[in-house]
N, C-alpha and C positions, 0 to 999 in steps of 0.2 A: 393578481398572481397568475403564474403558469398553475392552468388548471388540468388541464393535460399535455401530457408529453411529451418530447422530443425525444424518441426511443432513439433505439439503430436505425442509419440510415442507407438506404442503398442508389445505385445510380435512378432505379426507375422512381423512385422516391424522392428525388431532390428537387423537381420542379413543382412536381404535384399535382392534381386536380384544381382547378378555380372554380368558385361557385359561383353562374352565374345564372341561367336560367332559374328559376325556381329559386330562388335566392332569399334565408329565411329574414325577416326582419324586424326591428324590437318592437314588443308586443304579440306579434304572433301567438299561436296555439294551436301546438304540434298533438295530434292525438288527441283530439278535444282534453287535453290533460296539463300537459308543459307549456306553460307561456315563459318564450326569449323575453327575458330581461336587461342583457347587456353582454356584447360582442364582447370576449376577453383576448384571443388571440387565436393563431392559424399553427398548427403544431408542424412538425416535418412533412407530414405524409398528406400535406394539402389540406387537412380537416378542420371545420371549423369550431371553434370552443364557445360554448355560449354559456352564462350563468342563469339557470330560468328560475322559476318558480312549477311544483306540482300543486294545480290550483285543487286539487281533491285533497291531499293529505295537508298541504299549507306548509310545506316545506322546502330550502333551496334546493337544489338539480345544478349538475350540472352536464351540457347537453354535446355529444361530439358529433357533427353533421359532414356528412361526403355526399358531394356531388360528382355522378348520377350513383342511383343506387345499385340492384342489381347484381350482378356475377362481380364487378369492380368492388362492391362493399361485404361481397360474402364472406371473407378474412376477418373483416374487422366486426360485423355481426357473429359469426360462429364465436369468437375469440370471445366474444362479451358474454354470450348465452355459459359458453365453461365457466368463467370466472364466475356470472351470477353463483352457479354451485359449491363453489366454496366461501364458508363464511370465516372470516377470521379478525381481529382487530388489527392487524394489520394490512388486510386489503383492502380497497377499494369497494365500498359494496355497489353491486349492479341492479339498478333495477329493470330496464327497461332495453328491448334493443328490437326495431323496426322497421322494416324496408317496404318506402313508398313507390318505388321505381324510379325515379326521377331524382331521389334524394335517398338516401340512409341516414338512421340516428341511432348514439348508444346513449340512455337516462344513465346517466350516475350519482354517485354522493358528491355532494359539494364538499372543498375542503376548502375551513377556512386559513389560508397560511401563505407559505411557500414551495416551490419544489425547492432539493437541494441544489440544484443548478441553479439559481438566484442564490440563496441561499449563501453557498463560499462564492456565487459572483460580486454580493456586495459585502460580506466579512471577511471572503479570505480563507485561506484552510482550516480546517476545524481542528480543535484541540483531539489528542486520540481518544481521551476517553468519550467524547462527544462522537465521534467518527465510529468509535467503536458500538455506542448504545444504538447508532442509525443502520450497522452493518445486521446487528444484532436480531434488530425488529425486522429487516427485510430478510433474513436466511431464515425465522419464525415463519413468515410467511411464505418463503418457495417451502418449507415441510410441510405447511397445510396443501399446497397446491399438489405438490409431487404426491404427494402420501394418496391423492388422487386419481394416479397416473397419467398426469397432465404436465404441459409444461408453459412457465408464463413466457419465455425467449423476449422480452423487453425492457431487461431490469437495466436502468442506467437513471445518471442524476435527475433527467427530465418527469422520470417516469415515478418518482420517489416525492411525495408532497410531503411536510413538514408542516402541522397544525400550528394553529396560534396556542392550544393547550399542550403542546409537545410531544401529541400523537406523532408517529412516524406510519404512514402510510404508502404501498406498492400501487399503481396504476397501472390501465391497460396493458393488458397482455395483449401478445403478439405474434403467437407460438406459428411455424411454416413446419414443410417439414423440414428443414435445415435447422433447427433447433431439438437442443436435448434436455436431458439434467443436466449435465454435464455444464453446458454453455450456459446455464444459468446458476450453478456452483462458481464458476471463472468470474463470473459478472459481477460476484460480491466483493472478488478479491478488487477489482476493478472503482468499485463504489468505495472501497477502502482508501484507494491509492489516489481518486479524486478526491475524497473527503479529507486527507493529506497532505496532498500537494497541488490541488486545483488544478489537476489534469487528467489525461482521461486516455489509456492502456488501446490506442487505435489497432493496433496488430492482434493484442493477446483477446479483447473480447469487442470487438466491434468499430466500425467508422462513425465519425459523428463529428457536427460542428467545431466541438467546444476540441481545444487546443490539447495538441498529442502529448506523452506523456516525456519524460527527460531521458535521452537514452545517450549514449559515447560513441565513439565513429563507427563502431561496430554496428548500431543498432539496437544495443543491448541495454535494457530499462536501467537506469539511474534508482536505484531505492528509495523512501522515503527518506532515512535518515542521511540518505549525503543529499538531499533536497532541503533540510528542516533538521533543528536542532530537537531533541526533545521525545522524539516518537520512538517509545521501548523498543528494546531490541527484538522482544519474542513478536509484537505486533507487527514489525518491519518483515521479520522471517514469514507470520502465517502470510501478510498480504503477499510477500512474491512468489508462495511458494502455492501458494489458488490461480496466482497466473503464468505458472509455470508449467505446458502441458506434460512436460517431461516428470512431474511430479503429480503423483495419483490422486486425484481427486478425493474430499470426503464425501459421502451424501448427503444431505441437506438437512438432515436432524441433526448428524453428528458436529456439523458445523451452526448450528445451532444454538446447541448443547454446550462447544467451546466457547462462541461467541460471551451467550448468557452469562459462564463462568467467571468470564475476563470484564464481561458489563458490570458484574456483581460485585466486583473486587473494588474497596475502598482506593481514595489515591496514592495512599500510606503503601497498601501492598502491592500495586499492580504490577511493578516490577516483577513480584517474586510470585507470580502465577506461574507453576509449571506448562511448559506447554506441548502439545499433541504435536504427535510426531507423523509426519506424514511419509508414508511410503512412498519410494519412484515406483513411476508405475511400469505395468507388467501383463502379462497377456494372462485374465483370467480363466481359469477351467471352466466350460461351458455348464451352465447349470446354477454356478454357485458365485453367491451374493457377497458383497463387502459385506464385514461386522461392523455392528451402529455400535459406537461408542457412547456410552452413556454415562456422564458423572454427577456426583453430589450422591449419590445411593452405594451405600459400604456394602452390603453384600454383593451387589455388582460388579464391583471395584475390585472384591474379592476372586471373584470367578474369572475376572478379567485378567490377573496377575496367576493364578493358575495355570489356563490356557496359555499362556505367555511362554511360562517357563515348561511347561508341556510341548508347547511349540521350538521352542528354543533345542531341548532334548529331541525333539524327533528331526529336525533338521541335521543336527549335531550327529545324530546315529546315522542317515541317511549316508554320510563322508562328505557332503556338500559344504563348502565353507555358507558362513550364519550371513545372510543378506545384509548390507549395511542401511540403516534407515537416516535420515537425515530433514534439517526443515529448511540447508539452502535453498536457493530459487533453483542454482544452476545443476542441482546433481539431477545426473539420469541416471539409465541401467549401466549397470560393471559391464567391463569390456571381457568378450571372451577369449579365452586362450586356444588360440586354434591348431596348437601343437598337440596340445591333450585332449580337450574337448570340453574342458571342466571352465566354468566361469572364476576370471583372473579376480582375486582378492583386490577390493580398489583399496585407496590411501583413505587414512580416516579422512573426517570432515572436520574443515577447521573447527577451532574453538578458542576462545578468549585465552592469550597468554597472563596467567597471571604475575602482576606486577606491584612492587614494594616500595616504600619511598628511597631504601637502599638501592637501587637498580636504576635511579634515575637521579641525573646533575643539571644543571643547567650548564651551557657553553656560551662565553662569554668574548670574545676574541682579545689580544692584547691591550687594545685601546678601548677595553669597555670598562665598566666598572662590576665586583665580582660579590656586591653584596647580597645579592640574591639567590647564594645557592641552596639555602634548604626550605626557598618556594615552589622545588621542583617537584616535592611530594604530594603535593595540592593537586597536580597532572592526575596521580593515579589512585587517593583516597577514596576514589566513589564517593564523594559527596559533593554536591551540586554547588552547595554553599561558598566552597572554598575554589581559590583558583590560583596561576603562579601569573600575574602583569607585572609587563615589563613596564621600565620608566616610561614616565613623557620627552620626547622630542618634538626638535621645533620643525619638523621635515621628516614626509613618508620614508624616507630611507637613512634614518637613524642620525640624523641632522648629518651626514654626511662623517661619523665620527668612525663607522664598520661595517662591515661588509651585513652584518646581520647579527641575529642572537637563538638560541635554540634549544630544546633537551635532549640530553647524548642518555639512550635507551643502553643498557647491558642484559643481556636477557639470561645471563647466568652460566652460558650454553647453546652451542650454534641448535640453530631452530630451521625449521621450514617454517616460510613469511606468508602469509595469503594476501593481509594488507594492514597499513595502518589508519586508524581512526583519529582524528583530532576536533574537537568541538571547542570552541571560541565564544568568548562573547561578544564579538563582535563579527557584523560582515566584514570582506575586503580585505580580510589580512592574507596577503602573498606569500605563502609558505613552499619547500620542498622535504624531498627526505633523502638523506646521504648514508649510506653504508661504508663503514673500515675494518679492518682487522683487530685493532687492539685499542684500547685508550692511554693514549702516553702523558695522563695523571692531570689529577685536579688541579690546576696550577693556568696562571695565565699563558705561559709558555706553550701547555700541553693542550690548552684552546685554541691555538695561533695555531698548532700542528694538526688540529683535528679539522679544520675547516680548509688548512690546505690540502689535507690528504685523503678526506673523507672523496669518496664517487658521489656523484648526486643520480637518483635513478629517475628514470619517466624524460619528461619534456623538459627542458631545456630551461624554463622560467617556472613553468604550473600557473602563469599569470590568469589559465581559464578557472582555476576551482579556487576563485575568493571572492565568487561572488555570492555565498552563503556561510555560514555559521559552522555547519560541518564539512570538513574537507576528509574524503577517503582516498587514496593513497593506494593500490593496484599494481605496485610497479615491480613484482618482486619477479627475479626466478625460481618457478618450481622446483628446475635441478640442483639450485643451490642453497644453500644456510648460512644463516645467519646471528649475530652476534651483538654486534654493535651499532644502534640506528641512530641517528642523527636527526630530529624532528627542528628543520631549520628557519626563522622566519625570515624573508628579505626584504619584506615590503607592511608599514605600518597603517593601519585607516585613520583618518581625524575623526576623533572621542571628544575634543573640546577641552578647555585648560589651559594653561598659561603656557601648557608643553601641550601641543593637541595632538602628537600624534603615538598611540602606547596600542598596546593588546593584550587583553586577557586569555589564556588557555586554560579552559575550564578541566578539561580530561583526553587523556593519551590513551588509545587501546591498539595492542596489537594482536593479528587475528594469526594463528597456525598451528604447528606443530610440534 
């Protein structure tokens, strides 16, 4: 196993050190104490991994070696000597850290297991509540460290071992001064979003090997769930919004403290975990300290919701409009008004449009068949179980019998759109989404009219987003409203069957106003 790290990595870090003079080898015994027992591997920062034995206490080691020692190893010796001082079941315990001049070493705990960079590199993304338990145990451990006034600045998959008993343990720290809390609160939401979609946030919390995370031409990260079917909504929001510096950080217990909450929640309920709401952030008053959130304790809880509404009144009395808080990725601060001086009231934050089996048809076009219109309920029941699939054809584009097939959304009442959601069971279905004014009625007729007259919005095909299960949908204008959405497929995957080519849509969400 990777027994030590592949933290962050920087340009003077990528070639390394070689070790060659002095060069330790098995057998050996370093400090009349560690005897090398077996070369494991060379980490980023040139060093080398050795698994030994401590022949005194008769226990594994495991040993990180830099050649030469010296002013070159004083980072990674100082770094070891902090850490030894905190003890935690979640980190790494330190025993040992010694400079010969010629070589440097840090003794550590042997783990026996995986880092998680092995880890989803041979399973693959982790299921959330798995992702979630491993995010959990390493935010436990920045609150022992921080609560130190120290900081570890090298939390990434390499640095994260993963026991054969299912400990989750943090390794070598790393702290320069170019690290904070801060950058080590970011770095969880980052372990999140690898532990999800087996990639890794290069811009929001650091460079490194392993392959960058999914973003759109903009630059702009791709979230878990239009990555991957399956990962809650509230868990999609806290990860982007820990990588979002525009959104104000928690400290490290508080985020802790949620973590734990959401680790502790049965599968039954994990959905309905309320969740903490993170402030954008804001130029604090010098002096004074975020409030630690703290839950599962009711008088707390109490005092908390006090304050709140004390809070709420004194703002309110001030004449200042009440801050909006939010846990998109993308909100920052309200823009001001520079005519008055007062901060411009932003638009609320989207929020799930709620939707009925009434509210939604399926579209069938003239030459299809129209037996399936009250499978279009299955789209928005919330229940996983149920879904609306279309027939089998004998060809991805509907054996050539129509243009496509699709569900015609009425939202009741024009709305402001943010985006829409659609989750599949299968990859590879080729979907758009088309906007109309009116639906000119359930009727083959009134299908034949809505697909020639509906607008299609975005690109041209969307042939890029079917290559997963959840397809998101962005395409809306802000300035305008809407009414009538069109969720259309034009392109089928082979499912297998005598007709192989069909698709399920498990669930339709549309997000706004």
């Amino acid at each position: 196993m990777t027994q030590v790290g592949e933290g962050h990595e920087t340009a003077a870090e990528a070639d390394g050190p070689v070790m060659t003079f002095g060069a330790p080898t098995v057998g050996e015994i370093l400090a009349e104490r560690y005897q090398l027992e077996e070369h494991v591997n060379n980490d980023s920062a040139g060093r080398q991994v050795w698994r030994g034995i401590d022949v005194i206490l008769r226990r594994p080691v495991a040993v990180v070696l830099r050649h030469p020692g010296g002013d070159s190893a004083a980072e990674m010796l100082e770094a070891a000597v902090d850490a030894s001082r905190v003890i935690h079941p979640n980190l790494v315990g330190v025993y040992d850290a010694i400079d010969e001049g010629q070589r440097a070493y840090v003794v550590r705990e042997w783990v026996e297991g995986q880092s998680l960079r092995e880890l989803v590199s041979e399973q693959g993304p982790l299921d959330p509540a798995r992702a979630t338990s491993i995010a959990h145990a390493i935010a436990d451990a920045l609150a022992a460290v921080h609560a130190t006034g120290m900081v570890h600045g090298n939390v990434h998959p390499g640095t994260i071992l993963i026991g054969d008993d299912g400990r989750v343990v943090l390794a070598d720290a790393r702290a320069d001064s170019g690290d904070d809390v801060e950058s080590d609160i970011r770095a969880v939401g980052g372990i999140l979003y690898f532990a999800l979609t087996g990639r890794w946030p290069h811009a929001e919390v650091g460079g490194s090997t392993l392959p960058d995370a999914t973003r759109d031409a903009t630059g702009a990260l791709a979230t878990p769930r239009q990555i991957r079917a399956g990962v809650p909504a509230y868990l999609d929001d806290l990860t982007m919004d820990l990588l979002d510096k525009r959104v104000q950080a928690p400290d490290s217990e508080a985020l802790a403290a949620e973590l734990g909450r959401l680790d502790s929640s049965s599968d039954d309920d994990y959905e309905d975990v309320g969740p903490l709401r993170f402030a954008p952030s804001a130029s604090p008053e010098p002096g004074r300290n975020n409030n630690k959130i703290i839950f599962g304790v009711a008088t707390l809880a109490v005092i908390a919701i006090v304050g709140l509404v004390f809070g709420i009144r004194a703002i309110t009395s001030s004449g200042k409009p009440t801050p909006s808080h939010t846990t998109q990725a993308n909100a920052g601060n309200a823009p001001s008004d520079t005519t008055t001086g007062s901060a411009a009231v932003p638009a609320p934050a989207p929020t799930k449009i709620a939707l009925t089996g009434d509210m939604v048809r399926i579209v069938d076009p003239p030459d299809g068949s129209r037996s399936q219109q009250g499978d279009a309920a299955y789209t928005v029941d919330n229940d996983p179980d149920t879904s609306w699939q279309t027939q089998g054809y004998n060809s991805a584009n509907f054996g050539n019998l129509k243009k496509g097939m699709g569900v015609l959304i009425n939202l009741g009442s024009p709305h402001s759109v943010s985006d829409v959601r659609v989750e599949t069971a299968e990859s590879g279905v080729v979907m758009d989404v088309r906007v109309g004014n009116t639906d000119p009625g359930d009727s083959s007729e009134g299908d034949g009219k809505i697909v020639s007259t509906y607008k299609r919005l975005g690109d041209s095909d969307n042939s890029d987003q079917s290559s997963g299960t959840t397809q998101v949908f962005s395409v809306f204008d802000p300035d305008q409203k809407y009414q009538y959405i069109l969720v259309f497929i034009t392109k089928l995957p082979h499912t297998g069957g005598a007709h192989p080519y069909s698709a399920s849509v498990d669930s339709i969400q549309v997000d706004g106003n």
